[in-house]
Residue frames relative to the residue before (quaternion, step in Angstrom):
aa qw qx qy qz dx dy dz
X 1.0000 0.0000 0.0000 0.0000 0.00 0.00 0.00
X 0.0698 -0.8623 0.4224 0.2705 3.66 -0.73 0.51
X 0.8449 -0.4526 0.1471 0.2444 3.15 -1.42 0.62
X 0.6170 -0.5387 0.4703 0.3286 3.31 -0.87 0.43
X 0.2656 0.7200 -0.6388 -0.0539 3.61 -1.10 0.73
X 0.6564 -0.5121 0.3316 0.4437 3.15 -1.81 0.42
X 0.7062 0.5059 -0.4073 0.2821 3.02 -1.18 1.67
X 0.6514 0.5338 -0.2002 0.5007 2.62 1.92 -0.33
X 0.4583 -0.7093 0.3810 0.3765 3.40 -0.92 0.50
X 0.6211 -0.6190 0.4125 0.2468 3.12 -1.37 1.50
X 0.5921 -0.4659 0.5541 0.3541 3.44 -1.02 0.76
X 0.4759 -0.4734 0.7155 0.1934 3.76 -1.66 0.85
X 0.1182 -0.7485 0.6394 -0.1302 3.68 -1.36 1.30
X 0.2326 0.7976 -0.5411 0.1300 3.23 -0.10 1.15
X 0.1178 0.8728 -0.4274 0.2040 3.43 -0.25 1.39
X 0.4005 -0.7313 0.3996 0.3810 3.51 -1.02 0.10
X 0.3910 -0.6575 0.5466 0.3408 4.02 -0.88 0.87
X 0.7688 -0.3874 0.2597 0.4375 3.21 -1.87 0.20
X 0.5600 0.6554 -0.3908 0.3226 3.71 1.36 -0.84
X 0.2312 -0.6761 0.5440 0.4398 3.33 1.53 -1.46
X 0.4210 0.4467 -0.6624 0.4294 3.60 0.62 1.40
X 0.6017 -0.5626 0.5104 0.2469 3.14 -1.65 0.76
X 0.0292 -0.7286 0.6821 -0.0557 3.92 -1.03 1.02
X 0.3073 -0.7594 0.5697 -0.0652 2.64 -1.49 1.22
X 0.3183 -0.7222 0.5123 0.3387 3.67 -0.35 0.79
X 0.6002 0.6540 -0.3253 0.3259 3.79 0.94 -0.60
X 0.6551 0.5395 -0.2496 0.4664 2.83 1.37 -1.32
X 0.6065 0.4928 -0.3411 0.5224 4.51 1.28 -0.10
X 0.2011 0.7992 -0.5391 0.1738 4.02 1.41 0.52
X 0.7856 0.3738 -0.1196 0.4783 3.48 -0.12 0.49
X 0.5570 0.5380 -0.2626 0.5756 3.22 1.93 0.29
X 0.3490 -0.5464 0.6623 0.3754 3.52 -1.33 0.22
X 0.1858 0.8218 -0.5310 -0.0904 3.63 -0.81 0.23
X 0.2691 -0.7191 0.6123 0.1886 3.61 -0.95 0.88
X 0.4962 -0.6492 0.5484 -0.1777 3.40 -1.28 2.02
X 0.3302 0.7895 -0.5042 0.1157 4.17 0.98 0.36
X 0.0859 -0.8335 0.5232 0.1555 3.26 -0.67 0.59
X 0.0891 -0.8603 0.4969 -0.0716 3.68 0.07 0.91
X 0.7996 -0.4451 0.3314 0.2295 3.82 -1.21 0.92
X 0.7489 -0.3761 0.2498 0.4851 3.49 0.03 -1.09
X 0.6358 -0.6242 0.3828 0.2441 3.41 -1.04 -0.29
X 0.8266 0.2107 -0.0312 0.5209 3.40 -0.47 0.99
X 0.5113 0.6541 -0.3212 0.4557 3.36 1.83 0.15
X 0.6044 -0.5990 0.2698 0.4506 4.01 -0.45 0.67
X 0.5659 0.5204 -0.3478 0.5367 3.95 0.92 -0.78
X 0.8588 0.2852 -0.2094 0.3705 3.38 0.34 -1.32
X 0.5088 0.5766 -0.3576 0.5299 3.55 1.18 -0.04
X 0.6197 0.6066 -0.2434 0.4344 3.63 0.96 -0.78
X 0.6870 0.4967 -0.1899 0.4953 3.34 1.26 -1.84
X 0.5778 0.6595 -0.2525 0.4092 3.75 1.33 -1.36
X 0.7092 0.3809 -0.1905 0.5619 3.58 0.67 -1.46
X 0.5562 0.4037 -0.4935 0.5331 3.98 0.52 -0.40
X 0.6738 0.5235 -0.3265 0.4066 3.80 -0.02 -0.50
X 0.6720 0.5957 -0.1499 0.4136 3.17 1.16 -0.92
X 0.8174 0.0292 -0.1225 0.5621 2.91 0.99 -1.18
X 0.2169 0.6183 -0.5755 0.4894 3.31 0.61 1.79
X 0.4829 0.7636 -0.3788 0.2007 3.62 0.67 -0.87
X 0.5374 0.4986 -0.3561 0.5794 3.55 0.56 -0.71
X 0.7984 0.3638 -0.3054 0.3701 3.97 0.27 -1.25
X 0.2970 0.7836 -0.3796 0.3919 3.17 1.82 -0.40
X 0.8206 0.4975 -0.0610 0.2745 2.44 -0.47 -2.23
X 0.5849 0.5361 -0.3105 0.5236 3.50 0.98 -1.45
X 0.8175 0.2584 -0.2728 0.4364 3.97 0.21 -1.40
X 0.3995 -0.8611 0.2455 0.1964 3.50 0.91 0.37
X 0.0464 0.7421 -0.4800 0.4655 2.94 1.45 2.03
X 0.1007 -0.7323 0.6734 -0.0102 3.46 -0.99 1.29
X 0.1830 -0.8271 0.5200 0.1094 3.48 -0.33 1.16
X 0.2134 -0.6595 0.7205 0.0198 3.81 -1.60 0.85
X 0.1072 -0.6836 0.7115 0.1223 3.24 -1.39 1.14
X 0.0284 -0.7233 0.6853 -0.0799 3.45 -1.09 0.48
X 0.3276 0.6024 -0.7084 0.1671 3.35 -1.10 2.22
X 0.6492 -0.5949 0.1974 0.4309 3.60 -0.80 0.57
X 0.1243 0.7318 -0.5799 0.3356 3.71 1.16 0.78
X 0.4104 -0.6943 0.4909 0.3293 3.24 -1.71 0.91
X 0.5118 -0.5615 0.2771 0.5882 3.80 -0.71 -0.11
X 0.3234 0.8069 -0.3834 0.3119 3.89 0.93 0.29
X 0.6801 0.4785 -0.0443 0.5536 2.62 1.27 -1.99
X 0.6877 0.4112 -0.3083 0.5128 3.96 0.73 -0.91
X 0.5616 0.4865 -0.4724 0.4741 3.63 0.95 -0.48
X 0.9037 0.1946 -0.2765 0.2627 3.67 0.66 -0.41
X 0.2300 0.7176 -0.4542 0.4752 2.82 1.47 1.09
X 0.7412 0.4778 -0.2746 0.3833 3.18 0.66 -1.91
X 0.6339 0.5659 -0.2374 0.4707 3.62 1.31 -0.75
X 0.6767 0.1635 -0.2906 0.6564 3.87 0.24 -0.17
X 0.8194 0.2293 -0.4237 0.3106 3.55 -0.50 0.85
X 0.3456 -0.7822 0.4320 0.2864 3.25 2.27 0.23
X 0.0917 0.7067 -0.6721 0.2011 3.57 0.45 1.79
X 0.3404 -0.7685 0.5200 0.1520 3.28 -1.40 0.92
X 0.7303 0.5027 -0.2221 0.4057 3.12 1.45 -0.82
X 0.6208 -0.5323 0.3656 0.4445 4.08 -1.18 -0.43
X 0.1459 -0.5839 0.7970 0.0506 3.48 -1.05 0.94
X 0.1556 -0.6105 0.7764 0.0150 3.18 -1.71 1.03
X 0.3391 -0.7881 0.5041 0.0987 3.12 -1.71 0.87
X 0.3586 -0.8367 0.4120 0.0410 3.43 0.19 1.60
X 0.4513 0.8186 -0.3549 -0.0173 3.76 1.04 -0.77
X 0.6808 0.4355 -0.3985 0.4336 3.25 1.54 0.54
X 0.4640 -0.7909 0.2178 0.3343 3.08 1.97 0.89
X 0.2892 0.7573 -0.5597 0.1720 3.75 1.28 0.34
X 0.6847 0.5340 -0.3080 0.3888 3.52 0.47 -1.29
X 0.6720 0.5687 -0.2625 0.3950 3.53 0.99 -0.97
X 0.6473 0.4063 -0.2916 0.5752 3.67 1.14 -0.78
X 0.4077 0.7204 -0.4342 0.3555 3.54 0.93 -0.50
X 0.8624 0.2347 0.0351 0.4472 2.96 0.31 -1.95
X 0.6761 -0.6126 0.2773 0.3013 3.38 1.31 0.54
X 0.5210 0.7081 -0.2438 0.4095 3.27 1.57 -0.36
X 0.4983 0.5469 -0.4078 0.5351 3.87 1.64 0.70
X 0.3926 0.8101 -0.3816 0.2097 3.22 -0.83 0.74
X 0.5973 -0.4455 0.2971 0.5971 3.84 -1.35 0.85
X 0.2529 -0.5768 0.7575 0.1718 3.51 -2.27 0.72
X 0.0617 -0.6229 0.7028 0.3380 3.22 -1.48 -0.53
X 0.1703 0.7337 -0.6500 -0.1010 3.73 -0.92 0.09
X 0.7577 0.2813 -0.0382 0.5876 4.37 -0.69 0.36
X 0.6021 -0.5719 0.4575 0.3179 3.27 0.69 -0.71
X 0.4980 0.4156 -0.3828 0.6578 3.56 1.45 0.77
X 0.3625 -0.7447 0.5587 0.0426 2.91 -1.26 1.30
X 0.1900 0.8141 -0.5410 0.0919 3.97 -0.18 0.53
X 0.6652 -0.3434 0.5737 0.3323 3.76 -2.03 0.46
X 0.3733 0.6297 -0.6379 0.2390 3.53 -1.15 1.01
X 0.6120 -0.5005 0.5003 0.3532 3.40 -1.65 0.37
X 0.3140 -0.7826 0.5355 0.0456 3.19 -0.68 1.30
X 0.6907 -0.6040 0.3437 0.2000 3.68 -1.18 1.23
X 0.5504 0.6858 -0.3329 0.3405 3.80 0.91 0.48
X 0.3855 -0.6853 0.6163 0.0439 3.36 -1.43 1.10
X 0.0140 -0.6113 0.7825 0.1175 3.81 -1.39 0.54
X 0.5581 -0.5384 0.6298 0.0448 3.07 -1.90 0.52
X 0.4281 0.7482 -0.4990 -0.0896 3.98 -0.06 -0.53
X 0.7078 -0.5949 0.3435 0.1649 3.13 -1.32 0.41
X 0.3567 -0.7189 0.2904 0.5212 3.67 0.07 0.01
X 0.4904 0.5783 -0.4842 0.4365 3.35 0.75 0.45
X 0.5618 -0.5684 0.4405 0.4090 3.77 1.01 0.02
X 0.5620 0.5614 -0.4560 0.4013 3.92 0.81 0.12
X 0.5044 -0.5409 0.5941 0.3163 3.63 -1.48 0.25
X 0.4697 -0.7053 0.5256 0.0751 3.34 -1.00 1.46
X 0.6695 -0.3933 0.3007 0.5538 2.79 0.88 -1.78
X 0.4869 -0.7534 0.3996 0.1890 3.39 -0.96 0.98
X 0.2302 -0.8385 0.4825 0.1055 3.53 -1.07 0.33
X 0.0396 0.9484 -0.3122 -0.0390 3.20 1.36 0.98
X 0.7245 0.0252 -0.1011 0.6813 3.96 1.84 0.35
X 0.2385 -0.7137 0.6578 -0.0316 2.93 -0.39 2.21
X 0.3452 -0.5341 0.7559 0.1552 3.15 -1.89 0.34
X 0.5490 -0.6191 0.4999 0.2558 3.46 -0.59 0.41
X 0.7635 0.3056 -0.1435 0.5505 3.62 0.43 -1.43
X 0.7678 0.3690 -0.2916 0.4350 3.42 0.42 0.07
X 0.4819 0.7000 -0.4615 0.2545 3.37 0.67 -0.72
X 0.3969 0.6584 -0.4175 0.4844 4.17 0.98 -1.10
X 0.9260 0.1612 -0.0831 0.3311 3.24 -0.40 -1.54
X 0.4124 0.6302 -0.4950 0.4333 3.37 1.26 -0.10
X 0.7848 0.4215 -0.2338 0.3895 3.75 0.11 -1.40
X 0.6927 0.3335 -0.5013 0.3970 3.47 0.96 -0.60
X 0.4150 0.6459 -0.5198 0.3747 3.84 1.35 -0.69
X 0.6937 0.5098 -0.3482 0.3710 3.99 0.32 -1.63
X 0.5588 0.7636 -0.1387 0.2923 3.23 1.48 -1.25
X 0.2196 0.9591 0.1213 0.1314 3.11 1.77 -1.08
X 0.7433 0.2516 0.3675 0.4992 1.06 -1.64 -2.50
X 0.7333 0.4929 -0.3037 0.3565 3.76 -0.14 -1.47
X 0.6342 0.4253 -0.3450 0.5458 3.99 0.89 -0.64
X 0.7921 0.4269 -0.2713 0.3416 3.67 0.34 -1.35
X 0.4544 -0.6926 0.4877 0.2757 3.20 1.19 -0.65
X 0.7967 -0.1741 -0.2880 0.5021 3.33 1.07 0.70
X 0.8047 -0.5090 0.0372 0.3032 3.70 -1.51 0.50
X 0.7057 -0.5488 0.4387 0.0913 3.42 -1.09 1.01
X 0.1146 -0.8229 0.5405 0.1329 3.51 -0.50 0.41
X 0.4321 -0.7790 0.4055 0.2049 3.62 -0.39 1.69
X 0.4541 -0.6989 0.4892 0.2569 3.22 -0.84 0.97
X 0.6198 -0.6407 0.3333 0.3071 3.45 -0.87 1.37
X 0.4227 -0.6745 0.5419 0.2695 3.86 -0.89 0.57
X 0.4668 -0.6705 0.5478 0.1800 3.29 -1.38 1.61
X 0.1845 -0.8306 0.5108 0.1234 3.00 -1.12 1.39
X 0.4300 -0.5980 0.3116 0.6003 3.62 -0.09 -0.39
X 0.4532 -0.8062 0.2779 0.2595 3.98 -0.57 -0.06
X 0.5311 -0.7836 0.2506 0.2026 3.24 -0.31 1.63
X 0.4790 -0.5677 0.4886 0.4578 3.74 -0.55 0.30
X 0.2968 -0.5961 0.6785 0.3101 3.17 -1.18 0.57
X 0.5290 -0.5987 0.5332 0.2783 3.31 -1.78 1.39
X 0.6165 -0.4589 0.5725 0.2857 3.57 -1.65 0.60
X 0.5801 -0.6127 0.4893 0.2205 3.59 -0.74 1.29
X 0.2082 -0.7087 0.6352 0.2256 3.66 -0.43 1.06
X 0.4246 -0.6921 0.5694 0.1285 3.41 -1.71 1.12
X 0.3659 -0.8078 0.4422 0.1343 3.72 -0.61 1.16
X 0.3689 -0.8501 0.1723 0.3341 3.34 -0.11 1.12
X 0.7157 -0.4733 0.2967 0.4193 3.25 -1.21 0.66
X 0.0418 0.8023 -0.5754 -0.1532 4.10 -0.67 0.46
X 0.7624 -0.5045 0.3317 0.2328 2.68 -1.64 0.74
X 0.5946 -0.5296 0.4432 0.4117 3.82 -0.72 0.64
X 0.8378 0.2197 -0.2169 0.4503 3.55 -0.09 -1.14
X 0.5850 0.5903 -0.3630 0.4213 4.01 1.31 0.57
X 0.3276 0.8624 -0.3341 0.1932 2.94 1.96 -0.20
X 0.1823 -0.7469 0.5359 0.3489 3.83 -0.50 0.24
X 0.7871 0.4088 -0.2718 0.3736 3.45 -1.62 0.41
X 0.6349 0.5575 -0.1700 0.5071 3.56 1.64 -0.38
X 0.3591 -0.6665 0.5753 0.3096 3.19 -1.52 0.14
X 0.4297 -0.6265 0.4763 0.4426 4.07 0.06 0.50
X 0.8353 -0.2989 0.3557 0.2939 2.79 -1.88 0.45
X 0.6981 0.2627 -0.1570 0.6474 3.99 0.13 -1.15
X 0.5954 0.2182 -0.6265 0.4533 4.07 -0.45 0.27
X 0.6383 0.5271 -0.4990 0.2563 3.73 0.26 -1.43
X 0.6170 0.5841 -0.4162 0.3237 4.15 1.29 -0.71
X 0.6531 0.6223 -0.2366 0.3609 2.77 1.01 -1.61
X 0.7125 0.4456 -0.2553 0.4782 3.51 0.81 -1.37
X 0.2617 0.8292 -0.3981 0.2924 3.69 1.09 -0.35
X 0.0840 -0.7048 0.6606 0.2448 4.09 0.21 0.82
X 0.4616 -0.5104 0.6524 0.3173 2.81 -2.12 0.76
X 0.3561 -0.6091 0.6993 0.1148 2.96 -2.47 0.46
């Protein structure tokens, strides 16, 4: 199947949310909407990618992007995902993986060195006209949030965005290095010990 590009019309999503009501990607026509399709639940990458989204919302909201996760989890499972990490947005349950091949988002893995079929790490963008914006064909997890609203932008302003810098973890700060002790008569800026006598006014 080939790939999605920006311009084409987004595949038609009809699925159940974590609630088990039925959502429709048609039914957000007139929306920017971000499309992520992501491995499993509750798993460190995808739990990472979930909470960056999360607590982006407010910037969300402002660029008026409604975001959909979509992995073959049941909506059980996303209901308790969405709960212990306090998701705000819609996870949709895919578990017969139609939507996922749809959008291209099946595919070889590598992990260890074993190669297997799995839901591959990728985001679409569409437009409110129902078109792909743009594709994300290797997310990063910690970045991804700010990537789309950066792409996000660019795509309103009409020209390019500057990506918000990737969170690193933070480094000890090294232990002040101690300058070595100098000798009295090596001093700098001084007269040593025996001129300072010599010069010494008499009394």
């Amino acid at each position: 199947m080939a790939k999605l590009q920006p311009g084409d019309a987004a595949p038609d999503v009809v699925l159940p949310d974590q609630d088990g009501n039925t959502r429709k990607l048609s039914e957000l026509r007139g929306k920017w909407v971000l499309v992520y399709f992501y491995p499993r639940d509750d798993t460190p990458g995808c739990t990472i990618e979930a909470c960056g989204l999360r607590d982006a919302a407010r910037e969300y909201s402002r660029a008026g992007i409604t975001v959909l996760g979509i992995s073959a989890d049941s909506s059980k499972s996303h209901r308790k995902f969405a709960d212990k990490f306090q998701l705000s947005f819609t996870l949709l349950a895919d578990e017969e993986k139609s939507v996922i091949r749809a959008f291209g988002a099946w595919g070889k893995k590598k992990f260890m060195g074993r190669e297997f079929d799995g839901i591959l790490r990728q985001s679409f963008l569409v437009d409110p006209k129902g078109k792909i914006a743009k594709v994300y064909s290797k997310v990063k997890p910690e970045e991804h949030a700010g990537e789309v609203l950066a792409d996000m932008a660019a795509l309103q302003g009409g020209k390019p965005a500057a990506r918000p810098a990737a969170k690193t973890a933070p480094k000890t700060p090294a232990a002040p290095k101690k300058s070595p002790t100098q000798s009295p008569t090596k001093a700098r800026g001084g007269p040593s010990p025996a001129s300072a006598r010599k010069s010494k006014p008499k009394g």
